[in-house]
N, C-alpha and C positions, 0 to 999 in steps of 0.2 A: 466604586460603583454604589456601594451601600451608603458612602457618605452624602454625594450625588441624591440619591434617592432619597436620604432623609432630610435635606435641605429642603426638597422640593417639595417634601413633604411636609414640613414647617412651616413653607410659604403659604402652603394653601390653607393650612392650619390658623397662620395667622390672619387670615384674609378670611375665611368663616367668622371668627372669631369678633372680628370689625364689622362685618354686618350683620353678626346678631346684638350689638352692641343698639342703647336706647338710647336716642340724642334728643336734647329741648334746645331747637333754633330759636333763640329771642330777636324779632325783629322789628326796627323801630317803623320799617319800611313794607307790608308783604304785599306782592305780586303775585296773584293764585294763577294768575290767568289774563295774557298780556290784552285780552279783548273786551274785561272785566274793569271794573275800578280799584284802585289800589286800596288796601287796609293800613290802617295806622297799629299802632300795638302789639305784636302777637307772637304767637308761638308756636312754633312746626313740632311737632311729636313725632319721631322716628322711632319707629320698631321693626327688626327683620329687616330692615334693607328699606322697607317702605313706607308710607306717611301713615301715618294710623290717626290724626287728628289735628286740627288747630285750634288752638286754644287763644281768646279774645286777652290781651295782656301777656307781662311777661312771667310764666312759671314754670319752675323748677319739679317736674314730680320724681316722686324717689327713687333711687337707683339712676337717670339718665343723667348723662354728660350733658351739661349745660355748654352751651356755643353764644357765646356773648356778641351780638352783632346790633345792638339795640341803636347804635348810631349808623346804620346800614340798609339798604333796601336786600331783601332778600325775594328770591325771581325762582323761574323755572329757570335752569341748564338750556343755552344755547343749544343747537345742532348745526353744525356746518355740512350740508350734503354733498362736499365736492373739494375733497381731499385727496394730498399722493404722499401719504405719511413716509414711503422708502426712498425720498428724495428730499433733496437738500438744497434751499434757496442759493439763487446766487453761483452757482457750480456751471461750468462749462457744458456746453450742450453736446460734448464727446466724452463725458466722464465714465458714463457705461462702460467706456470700451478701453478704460484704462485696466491696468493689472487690479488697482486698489478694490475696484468696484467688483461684487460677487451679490449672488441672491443673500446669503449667509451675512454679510453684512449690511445690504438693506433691511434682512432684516433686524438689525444691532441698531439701525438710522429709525424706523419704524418707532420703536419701542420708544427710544429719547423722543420722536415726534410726539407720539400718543399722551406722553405727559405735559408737553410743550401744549398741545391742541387743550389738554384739562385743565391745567394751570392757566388758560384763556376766558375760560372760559365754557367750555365746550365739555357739555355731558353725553353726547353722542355726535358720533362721524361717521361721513360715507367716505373709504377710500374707491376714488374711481380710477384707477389704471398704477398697476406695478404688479411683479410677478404673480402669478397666480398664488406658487407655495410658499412666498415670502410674506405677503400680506393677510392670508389666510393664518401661519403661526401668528404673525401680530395679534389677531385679533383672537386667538383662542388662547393666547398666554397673557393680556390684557382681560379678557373674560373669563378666566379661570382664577384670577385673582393675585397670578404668580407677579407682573408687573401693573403700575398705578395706570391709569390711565381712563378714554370714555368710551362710549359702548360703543364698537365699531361695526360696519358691515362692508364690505369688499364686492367687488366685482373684476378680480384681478383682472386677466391679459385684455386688454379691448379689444374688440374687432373691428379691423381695418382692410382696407383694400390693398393692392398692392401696390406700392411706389406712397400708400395714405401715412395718415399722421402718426398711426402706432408700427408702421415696418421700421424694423431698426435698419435695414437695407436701404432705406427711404435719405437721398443727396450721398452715396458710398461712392468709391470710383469701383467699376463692373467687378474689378477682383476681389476686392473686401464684400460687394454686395453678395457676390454669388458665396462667399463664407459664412454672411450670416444665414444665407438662403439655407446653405448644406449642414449646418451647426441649429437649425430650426430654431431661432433665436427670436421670432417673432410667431409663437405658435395660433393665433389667433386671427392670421392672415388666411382673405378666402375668397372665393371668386363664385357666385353663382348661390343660387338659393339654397339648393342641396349641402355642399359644402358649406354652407354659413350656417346651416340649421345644426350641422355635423359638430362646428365647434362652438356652437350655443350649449349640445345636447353635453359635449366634452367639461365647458365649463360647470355647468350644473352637477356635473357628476363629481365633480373634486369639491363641491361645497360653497359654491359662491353666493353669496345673496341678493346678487343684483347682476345685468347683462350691462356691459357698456358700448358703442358704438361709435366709429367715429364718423358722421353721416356724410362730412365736411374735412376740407385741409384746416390745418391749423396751424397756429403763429410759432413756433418753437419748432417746428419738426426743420429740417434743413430742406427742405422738396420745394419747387419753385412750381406744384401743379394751383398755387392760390386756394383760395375759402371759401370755394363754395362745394356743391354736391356730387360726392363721390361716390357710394354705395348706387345703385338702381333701383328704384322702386318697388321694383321687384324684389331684390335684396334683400330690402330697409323692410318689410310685410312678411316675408320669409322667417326673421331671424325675431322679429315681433310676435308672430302667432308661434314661432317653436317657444321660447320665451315666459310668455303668456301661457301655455300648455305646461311648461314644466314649475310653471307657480314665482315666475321670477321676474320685477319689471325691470324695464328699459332706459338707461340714461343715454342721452343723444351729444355727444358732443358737437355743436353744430355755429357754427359764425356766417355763411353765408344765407341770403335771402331765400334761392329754392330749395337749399337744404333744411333750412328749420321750418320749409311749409312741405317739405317730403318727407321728413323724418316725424311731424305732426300727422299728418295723413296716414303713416304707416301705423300709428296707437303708440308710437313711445308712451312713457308715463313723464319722461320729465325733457325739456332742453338747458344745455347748459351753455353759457356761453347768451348764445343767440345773441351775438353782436349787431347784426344788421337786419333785422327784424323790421318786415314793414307791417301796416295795417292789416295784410292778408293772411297773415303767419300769425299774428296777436289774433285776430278773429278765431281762427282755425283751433288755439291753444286753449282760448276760452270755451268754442264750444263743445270739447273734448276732453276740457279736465286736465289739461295736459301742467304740469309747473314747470316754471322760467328761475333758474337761478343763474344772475347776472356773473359771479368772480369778479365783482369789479376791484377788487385786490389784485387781481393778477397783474389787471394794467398797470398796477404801483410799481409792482415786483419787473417788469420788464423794462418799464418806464427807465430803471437804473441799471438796466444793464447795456441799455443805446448805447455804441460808442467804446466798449470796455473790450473788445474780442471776445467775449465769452456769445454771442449769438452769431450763426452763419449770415453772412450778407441776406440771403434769401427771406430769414426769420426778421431780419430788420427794417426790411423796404417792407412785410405784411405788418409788423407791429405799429408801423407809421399809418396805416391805414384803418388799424382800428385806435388811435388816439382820436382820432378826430369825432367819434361818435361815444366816446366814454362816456357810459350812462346813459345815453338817448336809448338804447333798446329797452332797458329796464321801465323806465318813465312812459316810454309808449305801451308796455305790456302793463304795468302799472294801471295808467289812465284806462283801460280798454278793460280791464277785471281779470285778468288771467291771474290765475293761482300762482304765489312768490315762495319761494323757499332761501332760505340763506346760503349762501355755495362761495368759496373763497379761490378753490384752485391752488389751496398753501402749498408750496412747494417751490410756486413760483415765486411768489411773496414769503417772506418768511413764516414758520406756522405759529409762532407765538407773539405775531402781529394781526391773526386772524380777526380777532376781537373789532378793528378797524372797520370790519365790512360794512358793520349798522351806520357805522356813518358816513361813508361814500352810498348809500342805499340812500341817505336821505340827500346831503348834500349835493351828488352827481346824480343819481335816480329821483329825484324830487316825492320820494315816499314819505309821510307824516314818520314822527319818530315812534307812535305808537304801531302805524301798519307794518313799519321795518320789524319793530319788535316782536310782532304778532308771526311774521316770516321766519325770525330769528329762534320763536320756539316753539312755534306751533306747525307754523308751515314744514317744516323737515323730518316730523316726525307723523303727519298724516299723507306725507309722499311715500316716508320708508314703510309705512303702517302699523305706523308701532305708536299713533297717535291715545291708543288705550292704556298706553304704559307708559310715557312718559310724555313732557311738552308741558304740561299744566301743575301747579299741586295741590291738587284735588286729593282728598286721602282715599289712598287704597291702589294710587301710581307707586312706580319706583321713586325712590328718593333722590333724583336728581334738581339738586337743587344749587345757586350760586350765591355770593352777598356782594355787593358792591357800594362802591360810595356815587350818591346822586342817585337821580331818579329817570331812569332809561326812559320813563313814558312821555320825558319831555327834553332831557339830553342825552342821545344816542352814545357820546361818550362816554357816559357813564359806566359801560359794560367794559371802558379798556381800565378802570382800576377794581381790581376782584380781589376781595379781600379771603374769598372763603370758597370751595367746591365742592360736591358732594356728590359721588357720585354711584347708585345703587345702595345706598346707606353706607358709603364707603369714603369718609377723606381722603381726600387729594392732598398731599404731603406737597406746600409751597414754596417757594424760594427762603430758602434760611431758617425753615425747620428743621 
């Protein structure tokens, strides 16, 4: 037990230790601020975890760790706002319910994802949907220093309807469903405003930083009730104003057309997904502030699973239905001014392919490479509100900062080769260090 405890106690030790530590990023490349013009020369000052200054050229002041990136562009840290860090690309859509799969070892999948997502790229993540107490450790053994990884915030169990896209009971045969029904294995399932408000007030209480919903069916659940609007209105405004009382916003998962213009209406803060978005749902987002993060990764990520047995027929005959509009939702929300945030859905897609998004954003979403980038790090951290602390590097933010080779404000590729991560004045330990 004492050995235990003084281990733990070394880790945080050493992890103090790193971000009191002074770093001089030299950059050939600097990106303060993807809505600004880029600087040529210069040099990031890190002290305490934070930017304390940039210096015009490249210099060395005394005592700090020189980070040689002078043949580099050095950027603000991505944010992906639409991550399932305790899930694993690629995996059969019955693996929950194998012996291997436990919360205890999601959370062990977590931890590898979290470095995967930083090593991307990615100085801050929303996970949106996995256990409540398995994503919640990630994120406080991640932020306590004890594992590498980027700032995360959770909204574990979603809330769904019953027979919806987060009931694990959801395509069971009647005897397995009524087991997970009795084994409470979807705790987040609710019927009626009352009880929706019940396990809003539930989640807040165990520490979540975000409420998720699922307004709408979705493409991976095994249920053959389709995509569009499940919750009631009434529901969807219920579990908004409890929410919004308890200081905490709203991410909508939402694919169908009435659903992302009900799940808008109700005051969500963000849609995700929003595959089939028309004009009236893009107005509605705009004039309410509401942000659209596309996942158009996801489509990659399912795209390869057509055909393999690892998706129920039911998940297969919907995924066919959203190829056909790849990207058009983004590009209409896009063209019409609704607020963009960068959102991947990794999990489906692999998460150390996340980096890929900026360029299906511009390629399939027809976004400039500078407005993707603008989404990519600014937009995700003025949805979670934490656009005061990082997104930009402005001195006196957290020191999340990346280097890459190429220059993202005109090749979105650029952000898949990273040569360097940083994240709270903390390296990110990369492949082969």
């Amino acid at each position: 037990m004492l050995k235990t405890f003084l281990a733990g106690a070394g880790a945080l030790a050493l992890a103090a230790v790193a971000n009191a530590e002074s770093y001089a990023i030299q950059a050939g490349h600097l990106i303060v601020d993807a809505a600004q013009p880029a600087r040529g020369n210069s040099t990031v000052i890190v002290e305490s975890g934070r930017i304390a200054r940039i210096d015009s050229g490249f210099t060395a002041p005394p005592g700090a760790i020189v980070v040689d990136e002078r043949a580099r562009t050095v950027m603000p840290g991505m944010t992906d706002v639409h991550v399932h860090l305790t899930q694993t690309a690629g995996t059969p859509w019955y693996q929950s319910f194998t012996q291997k799969y436990s919360n205890p070892y999601g959370t062990t999948l977590g931890l590898t994802h979290a470095l995967e997502m930083a090593r991307a790229g990615f100085t801050t993540v929303r996970d949106l949907g996995g256990d409540t107490s398995s994503v919640i450790a990630v994120r406080d053994a991640v932020g306590e220093g004890r594992f590498p990884g980027p700032r995360i915030k959770v909204s574990g169990n979603p809330l769904s309807i019953i027979g919806g896209h987060a009931d694990a009971a959801t395509g069971l045969p009647p005897e397995l469903a009524a087991a997970v029904d009795d084994a409470h294995l979807s705790p987040s399932v609710c019927t009626g405003v009352e009880e929706c408000q019940k396990a809003v007030r539930r989640l807040a209480a165990a520490g979540v930083d975000v409420i998720k919903i699922m307004a709408t069916g979705g493409v991976l659940d095994p249920g053959a009730r389709g995509l569009e609007q499940h919750f009631t209105d009434a529901e969807m405004k219920g579990i908004v104003d409890m929410a919004h009382a308890s200081g905490l916003k709203v991410a909508a998962h939402a694919h169908g057309t009435r659903g992302i213009l009900g799940a808008t209406l109700a005051g969500v803060d963000s849609i995700e997904h929003g595959t089939f978005i028309d004009q009236a749902g893009a107005n509605a987002m705009k004039a309410r502030g509401t942000y659209y993060s596309a996942t158009l990764m996801a489509f990659s990520g399912v795209q390869g699973l057509i055909g393999t047995g690892k998706l129920p027929p039911e998940s297969e005959a919907k995924a066919k239905q959203t190829f056909a509009v790849w990207g058009k939702g983004l590009n209409l929300a896009y063209r019409t001014g609704v607020k963009i945030a960068l959102g991947t859905d990794s999990a489906v897609a692999p998460h150390s392919q996340a980096n890929k998004e900026l360029e299906l954003m511009v390629s399939k979403g027809g976004m400039t490479p500078r407005a993707a980038l603008i989404a990519a790090t600014k937009g995700g951290p003025d949805l979670l509100g934490i656009g005061g602390e990082t997104g930009t590097l402005d001195p006196g933010k957290s020191a999340d900062l990346i280097a890459v080779a190429g220059d993202p404000l005109v090749d979105p590729t650029a952000v898949q080769r990273i040569d360097y991560v940083m994240v709270e004045g903390r390296p990110i330990p990369m492949k082969g260090q």
